[in-house]
C-alpha positions as CSV (number, residue, x, y, z in Angstrom):
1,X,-8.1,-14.7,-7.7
2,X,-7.9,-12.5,-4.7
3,X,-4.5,-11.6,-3.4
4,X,-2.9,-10.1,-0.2
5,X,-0.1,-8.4,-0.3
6,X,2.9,-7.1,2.1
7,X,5.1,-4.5,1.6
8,X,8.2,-4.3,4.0
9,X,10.9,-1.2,3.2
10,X,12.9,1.7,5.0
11,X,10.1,4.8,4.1
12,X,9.4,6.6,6.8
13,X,6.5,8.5,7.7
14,X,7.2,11.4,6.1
15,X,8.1,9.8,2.8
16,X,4.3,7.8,3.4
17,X,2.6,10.9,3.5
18,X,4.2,12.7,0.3
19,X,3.7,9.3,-1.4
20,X,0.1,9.5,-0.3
21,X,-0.6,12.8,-1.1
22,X,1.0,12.3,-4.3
23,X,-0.5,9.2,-6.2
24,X,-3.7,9.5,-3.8
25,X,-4.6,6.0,-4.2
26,X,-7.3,7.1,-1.8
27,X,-9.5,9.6,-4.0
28,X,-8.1,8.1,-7.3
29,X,-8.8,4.7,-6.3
30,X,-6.5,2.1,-8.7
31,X,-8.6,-0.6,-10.4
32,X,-8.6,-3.7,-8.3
33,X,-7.0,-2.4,-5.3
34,X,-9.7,-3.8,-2.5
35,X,-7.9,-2.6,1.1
36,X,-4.8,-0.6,2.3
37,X,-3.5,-0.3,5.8
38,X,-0.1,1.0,6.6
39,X,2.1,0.8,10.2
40,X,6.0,1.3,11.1
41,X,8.1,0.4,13.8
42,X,8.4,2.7,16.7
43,X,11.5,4.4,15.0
44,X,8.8,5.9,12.6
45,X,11.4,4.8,9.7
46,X,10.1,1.1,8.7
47,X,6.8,0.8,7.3
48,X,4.6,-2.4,7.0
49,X,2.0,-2.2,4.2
50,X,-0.4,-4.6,4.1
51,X,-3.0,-4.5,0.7
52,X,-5.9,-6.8,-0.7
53,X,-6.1,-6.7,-4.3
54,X,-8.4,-8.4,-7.1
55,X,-5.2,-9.9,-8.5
56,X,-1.9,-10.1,-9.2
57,X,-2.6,-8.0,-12.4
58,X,-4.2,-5.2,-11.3
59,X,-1.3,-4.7,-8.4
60,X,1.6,-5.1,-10.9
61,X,0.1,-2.2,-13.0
62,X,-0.6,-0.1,-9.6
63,X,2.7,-1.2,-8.8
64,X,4.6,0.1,-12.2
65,X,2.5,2.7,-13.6
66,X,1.5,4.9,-10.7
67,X,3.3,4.1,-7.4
68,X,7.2,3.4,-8.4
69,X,7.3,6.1,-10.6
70,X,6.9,8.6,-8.0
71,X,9.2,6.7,-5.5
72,X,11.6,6.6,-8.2
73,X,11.5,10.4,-9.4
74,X,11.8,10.9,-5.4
75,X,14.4,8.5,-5.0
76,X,12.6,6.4,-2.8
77,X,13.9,2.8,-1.6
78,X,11.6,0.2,-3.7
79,X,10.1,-1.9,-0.4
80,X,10.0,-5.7,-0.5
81,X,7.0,-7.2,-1.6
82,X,5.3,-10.8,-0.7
83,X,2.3,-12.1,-2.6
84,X,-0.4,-14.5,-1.2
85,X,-3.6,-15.7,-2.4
86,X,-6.4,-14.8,-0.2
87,X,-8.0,-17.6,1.9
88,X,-10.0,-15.0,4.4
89,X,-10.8,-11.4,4.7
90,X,-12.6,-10.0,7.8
91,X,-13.2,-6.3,8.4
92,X,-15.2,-5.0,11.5
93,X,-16.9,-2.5,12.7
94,X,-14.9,0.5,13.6
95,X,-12.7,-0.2,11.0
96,X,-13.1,3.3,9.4
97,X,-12.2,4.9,12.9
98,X,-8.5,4.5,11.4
99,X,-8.9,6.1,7.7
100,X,-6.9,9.7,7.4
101,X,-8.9,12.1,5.9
């Protein structure tokens, strides 16, 4: 079953981007992971990530064997994580407007 899932932490910005960069979940796309999108506070130093995945599963696995490794070996703070199943998904046009390239 389908599960959204939000990530809460102190990473700022800059820590966002070198994670990015570095596990490129965007060109390397992790089995089951469905839909990203990330946001911080005004501060710049608080991040919100909010993820649709295929399951539980196939997050945990993202989760251990490609993202907190790097975080780790960059002493990253692990961010809080909260796990729902999914009961809607809508995506509009424009969406893609917001994608980094």
């Amino acid at each position: 079953m389908a599960i959204l899932a939000i990530f809460t932490g102190n990473i700022t910005k800059q820590m966002y981007e070198s994670l990015r960069k570095e596990v490129d979940w965007e060109h390397k796309h992790p089995p089951g992971g469905m839909f990203h999108a990330a946001g911080f506070d005004d501060s710049g130093n608080n991040i919100r990530v909010t993820d649709i995945w295929e399951s539980k599963e196939d997050l945990n696995k993202f989760v251990n064997e490609r993202l907190m490794p790097v975080m780790q070996q960059h002493k990253m703070p692990p961010p809080q994580m909260e796990i729902f199943q999914i009961h809607n998904v809508n995506a509009f046009p424009g969406i893609e407007k917001y994608s980094i390239k």
